[in-house]
Structures are given as structure tokens and as C-alpha cells.
C-alpha positions in Angstrom: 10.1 -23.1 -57.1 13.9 -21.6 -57.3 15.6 -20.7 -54.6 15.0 -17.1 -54.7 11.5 -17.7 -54.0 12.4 -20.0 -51.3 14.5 -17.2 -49.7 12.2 -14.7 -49.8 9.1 -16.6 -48.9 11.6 -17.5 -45.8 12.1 -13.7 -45.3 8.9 -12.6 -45.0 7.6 -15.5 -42.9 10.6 -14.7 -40.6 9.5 -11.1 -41.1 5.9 -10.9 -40.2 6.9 -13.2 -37.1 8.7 -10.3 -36.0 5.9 -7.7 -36.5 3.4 -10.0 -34.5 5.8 -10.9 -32.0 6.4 -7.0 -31.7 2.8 -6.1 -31.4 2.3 -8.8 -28.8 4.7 -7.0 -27.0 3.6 -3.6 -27.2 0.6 -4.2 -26.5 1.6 -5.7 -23.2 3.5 -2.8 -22.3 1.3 -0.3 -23.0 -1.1 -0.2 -20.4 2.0 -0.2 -17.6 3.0 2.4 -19.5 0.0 4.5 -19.3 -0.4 3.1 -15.7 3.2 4.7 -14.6 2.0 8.1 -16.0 -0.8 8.2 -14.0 1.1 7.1 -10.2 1.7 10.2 -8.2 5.3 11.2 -7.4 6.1 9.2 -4.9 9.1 10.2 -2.1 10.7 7.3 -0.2 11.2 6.9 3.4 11.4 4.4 6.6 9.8 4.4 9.8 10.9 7.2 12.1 11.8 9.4 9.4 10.0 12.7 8.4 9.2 12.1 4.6 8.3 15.0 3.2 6.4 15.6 -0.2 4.8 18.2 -2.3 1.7 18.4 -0.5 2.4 17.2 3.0 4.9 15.6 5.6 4.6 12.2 7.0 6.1 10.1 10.2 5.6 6.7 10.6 6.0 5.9 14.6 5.0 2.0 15.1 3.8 -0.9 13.5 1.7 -3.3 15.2 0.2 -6.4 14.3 -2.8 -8.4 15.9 -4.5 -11.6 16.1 -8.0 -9.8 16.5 -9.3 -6.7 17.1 -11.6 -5.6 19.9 -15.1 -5.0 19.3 -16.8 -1.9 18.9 -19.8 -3.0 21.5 -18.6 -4.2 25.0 -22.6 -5.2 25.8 -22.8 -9.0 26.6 -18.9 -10.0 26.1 -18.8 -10.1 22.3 -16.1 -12.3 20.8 -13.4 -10.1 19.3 -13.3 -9.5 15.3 -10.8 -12.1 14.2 -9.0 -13.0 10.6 -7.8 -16.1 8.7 -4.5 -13.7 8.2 -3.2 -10.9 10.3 -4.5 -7.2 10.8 -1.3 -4.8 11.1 -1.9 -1.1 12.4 0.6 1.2 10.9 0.5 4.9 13.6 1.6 8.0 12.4 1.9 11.9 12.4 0.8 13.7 9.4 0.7 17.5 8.5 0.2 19.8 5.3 2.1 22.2 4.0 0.1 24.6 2.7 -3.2 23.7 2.6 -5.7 21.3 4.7 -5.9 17.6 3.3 -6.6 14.2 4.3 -4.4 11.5 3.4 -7.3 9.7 1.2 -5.5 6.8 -0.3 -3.9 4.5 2.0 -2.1 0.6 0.7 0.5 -1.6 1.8 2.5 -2.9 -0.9 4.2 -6.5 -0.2 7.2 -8.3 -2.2 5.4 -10.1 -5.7 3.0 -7.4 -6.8 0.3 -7.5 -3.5 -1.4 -4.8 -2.8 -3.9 -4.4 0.8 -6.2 -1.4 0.8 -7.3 -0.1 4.2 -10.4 -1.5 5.0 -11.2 -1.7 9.0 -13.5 -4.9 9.5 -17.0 -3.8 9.9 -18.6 -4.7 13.9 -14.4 -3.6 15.0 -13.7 -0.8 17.3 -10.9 0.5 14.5 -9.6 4.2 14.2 -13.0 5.9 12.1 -12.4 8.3 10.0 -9.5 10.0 8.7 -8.5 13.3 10.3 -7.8 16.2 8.3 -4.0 17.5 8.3 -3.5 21.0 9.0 -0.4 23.2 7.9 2.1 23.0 10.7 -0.2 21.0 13.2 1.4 17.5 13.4 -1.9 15.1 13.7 -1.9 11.2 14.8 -3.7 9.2 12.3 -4.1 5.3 12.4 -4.3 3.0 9.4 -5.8 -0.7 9.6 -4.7 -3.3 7.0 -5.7 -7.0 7.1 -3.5 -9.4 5.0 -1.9 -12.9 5.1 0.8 -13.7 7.8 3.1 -14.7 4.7 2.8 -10.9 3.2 3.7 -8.8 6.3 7.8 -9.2 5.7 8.8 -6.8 3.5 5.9 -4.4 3.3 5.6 -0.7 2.4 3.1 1.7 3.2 2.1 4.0 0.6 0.0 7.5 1.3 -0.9 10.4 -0.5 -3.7 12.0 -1.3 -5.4 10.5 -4.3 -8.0 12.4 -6.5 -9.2 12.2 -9.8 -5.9 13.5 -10.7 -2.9 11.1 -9.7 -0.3 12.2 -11.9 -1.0 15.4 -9.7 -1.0 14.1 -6.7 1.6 13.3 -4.2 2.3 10.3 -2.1 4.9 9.1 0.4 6.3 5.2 0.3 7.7 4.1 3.5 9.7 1.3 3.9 7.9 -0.7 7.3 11.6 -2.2 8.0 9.8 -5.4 8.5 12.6 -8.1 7.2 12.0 -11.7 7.4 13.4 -11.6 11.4 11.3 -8.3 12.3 8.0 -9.7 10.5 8.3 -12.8 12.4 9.0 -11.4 15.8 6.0 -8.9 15.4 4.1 -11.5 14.2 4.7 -14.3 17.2 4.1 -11.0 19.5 0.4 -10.2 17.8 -1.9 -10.0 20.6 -5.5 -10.9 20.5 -8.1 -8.2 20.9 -6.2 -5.2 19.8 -7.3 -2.1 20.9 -7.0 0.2 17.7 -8.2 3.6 19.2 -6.1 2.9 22.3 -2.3 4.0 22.3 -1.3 0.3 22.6 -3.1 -3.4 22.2 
């Protein structure tokens, strides 16, 4: 074997190396890809502020936290419904601008990549069902989320209104101004049997 065959042997090792190690690599990125073209728009905001999308306008107003949440039947003294983590009640005001909506998809999205859907424990007095917004009628509309104590600094809520449609949907990301110092606070604060329909615990 010369060295010419040497060399290009070399080259085309070093070659398809480079092919797989770009397939590997596309293929990893493709599905974020396709995953970013289907996320609604999304408009930024923090609590307080009047964040205002395509479809509606949003106003976060408090954030509360709780060891446990009161339960829906007072018969007999039932124990309240309690968690290994935290629950944390997000209160807002909500209206559309054009046409009535509800405000079907509801998360909280912590530092790392979690996630927490809305999902009120089943047995707790939590807020029902969703109202529907109406064109210039600023409605109150509660949202429960349960998730570790460690996750709560940091987190955003994100609202919109979903369908089978993202791309075409809108959605509204508000910062919860919960720093480490805030988070912690709220969190040594969290009272036990929270009432969620109540204005207050």
C-alpha cells in the first residue's frame, strides 16, 4: 500500500465521520425544530402588567403558595388535601378582544426545562372550571399548579388559548417575579388549608 492510498483511505474515513456525525446532529435538531414551529406566539410580561396578545389581554394580580388546600366537603372535619411539594395559585384578570375565549392551556415553566400543567387535586375545593373571557369585560380567573418547593424560584406562567392549531394560536408568558429571595419568602409564608375560591388563604 503507497501512500496515496493511505491518504485517501484516511480521507474518506475522516469523511464519512463527518457525514454521520452530521446526521446525528440533525436529526437531533429536527424535532426542536418542528417543535418551535408549532408554539404559539408568545408576548412577554410580569405580574401587574397588562400583556396583551393577538387574541386577548391578560393581568396577573398575586401569586400565592400553600401547604394544603381546603377541602371541597366540610362534613365530619376532613383533613385538608396536602402535597409532598407546594401548590402555588397564580389570580388574574383576563379579557378578549374580539371574540369570546377561554384561556384553555395553562403551565408554569421553571429554570432547567420543567414544565407543571394545571391540574387542581381531585377531593380539593379548587377554582372549577375556567370562565369564558368576553370582549372588554375584564374576568377573574384562578389557576392551581402543584410542583416541588425547589421549582417555584424563577417560574413563568404561560397562557393562551391552545387548539389543534398552535402555530395559530396566541399565548402570553409572564414572568411570576419569583427570585430566589421572593420564592423563599412566599414559600416560608404558605399557609395550610388554602382557600382557593376565597379571595385570600
Amino acid at each position: 500500500m503507497n501512500g496515496r492510498e493511505i491518504l485517501l483511505r484516511a480521507g474518506a474515513g475522516v469523511g464519512g465521520t463527518l457525514l454521520l456525525a452530521g446526521a446525528m446532529w440533525l436529526h437531533s435538531v429536527r424535532p426542536q425544530v418542528r417543535a418551535a414551529e408549532l408554539d404559539p406566539i408568545r408576548t412577554g410580561g410580569a405580574v401587574g402588567e397588562e400583556v396583551a396578545t393577538r387574541y386577548f389581554s391578560v393581568r396577573v394580580e398575586r401569586v400565592d403558595a400553600a401547604r394544603s388546600l381546603e377541602p371541597s366537603l366540610s362534613l365530619g372535619n376532613p383533613p385538608p388535601v396536602g402535597t409532598d411539594g407546594v401548590y402555588l395559585v397564580v389570580r388574574l384578570r383576563a379579557t378578549s378582544r374580539e371574540e369570546p375565549l377561554q384561556l384553555s392551556s395553562a403551565v408554569l415553566e421553571t429554570p432547567g426545562g420543567y414544565t407543571f400543567r394545571e391540574d387542581p387535586r381531585t377531593g380539593s375545593a379548587s377554582a372549577g372550571a375556567q370562565p369564558t373571557f368576553e370582549p372588554m369585560i375584564w374576568t377573574p380567573a384562578t389557576f392551581l399548579f402543584e410542583l416541588p418547593r425547589n421549582r417555584v424560584a424563577g417560574a413563568h406562567l404561560v397562557v393562551g388559548t391552545g387548539g389543534l392549531l398552535p402555530q395559530l394560536s396566541a399565548a402570553a408568558d409572564i414572568d411570576l417575579g419569583l427570585t430566589a429571595d421572593r420564592a423563599a419568602a412566599l414559600l416560608r409564608g404558605a399557609p395550610e388549608r388554602y382557600k382557593v375560591r376565597a379571595d385570600g388563604p
